[in-house]
N, C-alpha and C positions, 0 to 999 in steps of 0.2 A: 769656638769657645763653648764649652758645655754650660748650660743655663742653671738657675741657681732650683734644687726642686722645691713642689709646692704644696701644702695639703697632703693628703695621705703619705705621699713620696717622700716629703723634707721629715713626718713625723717617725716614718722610716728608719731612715736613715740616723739622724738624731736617737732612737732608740739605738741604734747598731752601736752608733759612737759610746751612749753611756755604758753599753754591754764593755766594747772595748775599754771602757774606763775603769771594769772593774780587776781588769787583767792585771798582774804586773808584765813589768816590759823586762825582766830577766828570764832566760831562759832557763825552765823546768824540765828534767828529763825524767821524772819517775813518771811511769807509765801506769795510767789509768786505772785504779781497783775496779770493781764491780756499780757499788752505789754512786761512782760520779761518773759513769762513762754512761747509763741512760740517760741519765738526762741531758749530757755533752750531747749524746744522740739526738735525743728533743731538740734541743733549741739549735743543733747544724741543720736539721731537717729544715725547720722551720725559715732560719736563713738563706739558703739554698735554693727554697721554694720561694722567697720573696726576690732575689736576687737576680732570677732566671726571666724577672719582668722590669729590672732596672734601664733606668734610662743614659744612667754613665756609669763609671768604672770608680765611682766612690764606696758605694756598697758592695762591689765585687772584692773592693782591697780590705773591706772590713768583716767581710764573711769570711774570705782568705785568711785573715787573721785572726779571726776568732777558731776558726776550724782548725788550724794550726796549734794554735793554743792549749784546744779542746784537747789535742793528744799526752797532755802534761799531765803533772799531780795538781792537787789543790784539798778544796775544802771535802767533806763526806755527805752521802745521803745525795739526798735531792739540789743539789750546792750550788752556788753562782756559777757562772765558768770561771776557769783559769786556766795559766798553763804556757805555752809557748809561745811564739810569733813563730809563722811563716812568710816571711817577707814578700814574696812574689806571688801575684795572683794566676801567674800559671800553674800553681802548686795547688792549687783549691781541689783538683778532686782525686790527689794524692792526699793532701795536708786533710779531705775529711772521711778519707778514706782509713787513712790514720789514725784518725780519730776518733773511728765507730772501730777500730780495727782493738785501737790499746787498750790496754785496764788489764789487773788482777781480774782473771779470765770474769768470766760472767757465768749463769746455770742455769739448770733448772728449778722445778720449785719442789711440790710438797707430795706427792704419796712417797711409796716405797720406790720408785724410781722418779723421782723428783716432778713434779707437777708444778700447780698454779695457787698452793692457797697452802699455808701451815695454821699451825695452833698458833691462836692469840695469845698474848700477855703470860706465856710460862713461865716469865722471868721474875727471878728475886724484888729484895724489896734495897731501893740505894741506902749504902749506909754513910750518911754525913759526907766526909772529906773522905774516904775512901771506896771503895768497892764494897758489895753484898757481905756478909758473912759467908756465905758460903762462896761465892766468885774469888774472893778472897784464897779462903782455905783450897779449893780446887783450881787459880792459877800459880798456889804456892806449890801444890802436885806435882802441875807440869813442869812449873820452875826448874821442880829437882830431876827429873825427869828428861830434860833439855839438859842439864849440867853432866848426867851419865850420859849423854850422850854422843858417840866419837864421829869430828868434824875434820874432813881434810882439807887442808886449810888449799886456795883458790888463787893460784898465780896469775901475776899479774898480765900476759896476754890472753889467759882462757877468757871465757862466755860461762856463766851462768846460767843453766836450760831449765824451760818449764814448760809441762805439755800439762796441757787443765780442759775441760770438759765445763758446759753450759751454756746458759741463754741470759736472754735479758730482757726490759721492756721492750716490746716492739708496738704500741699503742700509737696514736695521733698526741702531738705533740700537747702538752697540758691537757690532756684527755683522761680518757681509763686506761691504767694499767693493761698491757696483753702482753703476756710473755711468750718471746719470740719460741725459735726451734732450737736445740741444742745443736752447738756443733763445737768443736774440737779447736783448740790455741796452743799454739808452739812461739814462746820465747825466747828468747837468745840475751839476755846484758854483758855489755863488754864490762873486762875487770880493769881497764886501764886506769891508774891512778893521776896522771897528770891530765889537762883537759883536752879533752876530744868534740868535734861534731859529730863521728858516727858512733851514738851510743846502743846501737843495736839492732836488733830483727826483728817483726813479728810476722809469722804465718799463721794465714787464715782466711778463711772463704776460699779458700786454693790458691793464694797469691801471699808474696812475700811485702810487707812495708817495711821498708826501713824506717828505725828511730832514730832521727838527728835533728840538730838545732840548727834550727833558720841561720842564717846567714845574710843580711838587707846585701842587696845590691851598692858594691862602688866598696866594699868596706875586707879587709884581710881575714879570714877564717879565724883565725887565730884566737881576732878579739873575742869572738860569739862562743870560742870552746868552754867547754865548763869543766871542771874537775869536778872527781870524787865527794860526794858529798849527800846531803839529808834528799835532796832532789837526785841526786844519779849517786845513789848506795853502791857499791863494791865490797868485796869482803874484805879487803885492808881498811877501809875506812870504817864498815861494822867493828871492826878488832880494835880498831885506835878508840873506842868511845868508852868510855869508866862503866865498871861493872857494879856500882855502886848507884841502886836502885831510885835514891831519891837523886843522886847529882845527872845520871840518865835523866830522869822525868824532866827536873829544870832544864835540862838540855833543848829536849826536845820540843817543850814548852816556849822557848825562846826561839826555836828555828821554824816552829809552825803559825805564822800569824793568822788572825781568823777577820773576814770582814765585820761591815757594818751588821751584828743583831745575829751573826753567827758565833754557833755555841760553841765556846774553846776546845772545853774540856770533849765534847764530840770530835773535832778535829784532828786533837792529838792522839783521840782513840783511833780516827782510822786512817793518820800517819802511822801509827807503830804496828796497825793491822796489816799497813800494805808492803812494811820491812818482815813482819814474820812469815807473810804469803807467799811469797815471791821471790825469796833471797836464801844465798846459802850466809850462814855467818858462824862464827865460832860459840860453841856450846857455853861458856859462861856470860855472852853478850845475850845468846838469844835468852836462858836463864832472866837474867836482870830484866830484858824486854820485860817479860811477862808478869816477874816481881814488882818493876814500874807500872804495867794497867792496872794492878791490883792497888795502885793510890790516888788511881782516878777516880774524881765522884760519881757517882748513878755508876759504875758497873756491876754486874749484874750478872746469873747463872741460869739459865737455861737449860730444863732436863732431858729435855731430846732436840733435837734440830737437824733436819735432812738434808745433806748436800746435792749436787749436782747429780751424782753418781748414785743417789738412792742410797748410800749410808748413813746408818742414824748415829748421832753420837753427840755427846753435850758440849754446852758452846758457852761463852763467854760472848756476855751482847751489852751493849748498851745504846739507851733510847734517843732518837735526838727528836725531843718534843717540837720543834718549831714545824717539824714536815711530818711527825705522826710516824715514824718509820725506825725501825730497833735493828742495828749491823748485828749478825751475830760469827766468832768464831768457829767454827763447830772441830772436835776433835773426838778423835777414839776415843769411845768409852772403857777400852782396857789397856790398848796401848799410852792413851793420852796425847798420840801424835796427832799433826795438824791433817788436818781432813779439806778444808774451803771453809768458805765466807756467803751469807747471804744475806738481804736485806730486807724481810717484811713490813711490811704495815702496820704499825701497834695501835693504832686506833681508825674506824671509820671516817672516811676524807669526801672528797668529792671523787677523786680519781681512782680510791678501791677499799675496798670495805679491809676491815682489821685482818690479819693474818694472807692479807694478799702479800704473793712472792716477786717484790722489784725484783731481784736481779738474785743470781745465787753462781756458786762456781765450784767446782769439785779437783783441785791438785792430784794428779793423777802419776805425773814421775816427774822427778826434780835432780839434775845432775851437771856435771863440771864436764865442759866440752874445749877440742883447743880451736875449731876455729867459728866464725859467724854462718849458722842456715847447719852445721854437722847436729846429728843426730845419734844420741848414747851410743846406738848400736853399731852406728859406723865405726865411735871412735873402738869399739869392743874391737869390732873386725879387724882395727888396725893394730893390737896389738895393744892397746894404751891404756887399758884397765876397762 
């Protein structure tokens, strides 16, 4: 019989358990943006590292499960964990493998080819119950912009593909900020509409992880599949959502809940950041996305902003004062198309001074593939557009 732990060990573990408390226990498959997947990284390090001195296999089931989890959506920024179960703890260093693996890619930071530090505070002023005047007027731009825009609509066995470019924090966990090295992400999302375990691929680091939903031991697959939905986006289910900007927001608002003393209206900025990022959808949904940020409070304009790839282009960001740290947009400054996503520091912390670069990511090509791990150009080769 394993003994009950004592002092440092029980206070351990008991912290593992409240971490796991803040999870839900439904299965999440939107995969990781940028601002939640370092600090996922953080705090798996950090369990992993304690774990590797346990004296039973209670905090191995709890690291395993939190690492698991890790690889899911959730909140923005610097955020609690959330996300999926992995049920089995032989899954632990695939499930955190996963889980430093997923997210709307991650980048570089701030010179002309993306570094470690941007301009502080270039951003607007919030206006009330809506967005900046000018965030406003300029995601009304894209809006129309998205709405010219011709979308072929995404059957339902294809894969959604996204090959993106960046880094991320690579620091000690609740440390200083250090932004890792850039390297290269390849996506794959299945388009299946009914509910599936394997929702998809990600390569990276030179290895392929798949994304799927835990499954506990003793129980039918079936029950654990998820369908289509705000957690595992497809293009038919982007297409089924009202293009009607304020009943979108209430939408959205109702499917993204936020913890204890997490800012909402931050949340649902960067749920609808990680459906523009990362998803193909039909031109008058993405249209309305955009129309909807622009009725979120505190958004905000940004007149230059540098993505992964060293292109500057303005962004649409807003702050979320609890961790000092401002998501922004970034898109073409002529085209208006999406460019990536980063996340600096809007004010001096302990962990980096303002205008340090958490996390950043640069979308590099985005395309409709027919099967899981193909590559645009394969399917070119094959004849298939």
């Amino acid at each position: 019989m394993n003994s009950t732990p004592v002092g440092p060990e029980r206070e351990r573990l008991e912290e593992l358990r409240e971490l796991e408390g803040l999870l839900p226990t439904a299965p999440a498959e939107q995969v990781l943006p940028p601002g939640r997947r370092s600090h996922h990284k953080d705090v798996l390090m950090q369990l992993i590292d304690s774990d590797s001195a346990g004296a039973d296999g209670t905090a191995d089931d709890a690291a395993a499960t939190a690492a698991g989890r890790g690889a899911a959506g959730g909140g923005g920024g610097p955020a609690p964990l959330r996300g999926r179960r992995f049920s089995r703890p032989v899954l632990v260093a695939g499930a955190v493998a996963a889980a430093l693996a997923a997210g709307l890619t991650v980048g570089l930071g701030p010179h002309q080819d993306g570094g470690g530090t941007a301009a502080p505070g270039a951003s607007g002023t919030a206006g009330g119950a809506h967005g900046s005047r000018g965030a406003v007027a300029t995601l009304g731009r894209i809006a129309a912009v998205a709405m010219r825009t011709d979308v072929t609509p995404v059957g339902d066995g294809q894969f959604v593909y996204v090959r993106s470019t960046g880094a991320e924090n690579d620091g000690v966990f609740d440390g200083r900020v250090k932004l890792g090295k850039m390297h290269e992400r390849q996506v794959w999302f299945s388009q299946r509409q009914g509910p599936v375990t394997d929702v998809g691929l990600i390569r990276e680091f030179g290895q392929d992880w798949p994304i799927e939903v835990g499954v506990p031991d003793g129980t039918d697959p079936a029950d654990s599949a998820v369908p289509a939905g705000v957690d595992r986006p497809t293009y038919a289910w982007l297409a089924s959502l009202p293009t009607d900007p304020d009943a979108l927001l209430e939408l959205i608002y109702a499917d993204t809940p936020a913890e204890k003393g997490e800012d909402r209206d931050q949340a649902v900025f960067d749920r609808i950041g990680d459906l523009v990022g990362e998803q193909i959808m039909p031109s008058a949904t993405a249209a309305a996305f955009y129309r909807a940020t622009a009725r979120i409070p505190g958004v905000t304009e940004v007149a230059d902003a540098v993505d992964a790839a060293g292109r500057h282009g303005i962004a649409i960001a807003r702050e979320d004062t609890r961790h000092g740290t401002r998501t922004e947009w970034i898109f073409d400054p002529g085209t208006l198309g999406y460019l990536g996503v980063r996340t600096v520091f809007s004010r001096d912390t302990e962990r980096a001074r303002a205008g340090t670069v958490y996390n950043t990511s640069a979308v590099l090509e985005r395309a409709v593939v027919d099967r899981r791990g193909q590559e645009p150009g394969e399917r070119r080769r094959a004849g298939r557009g």
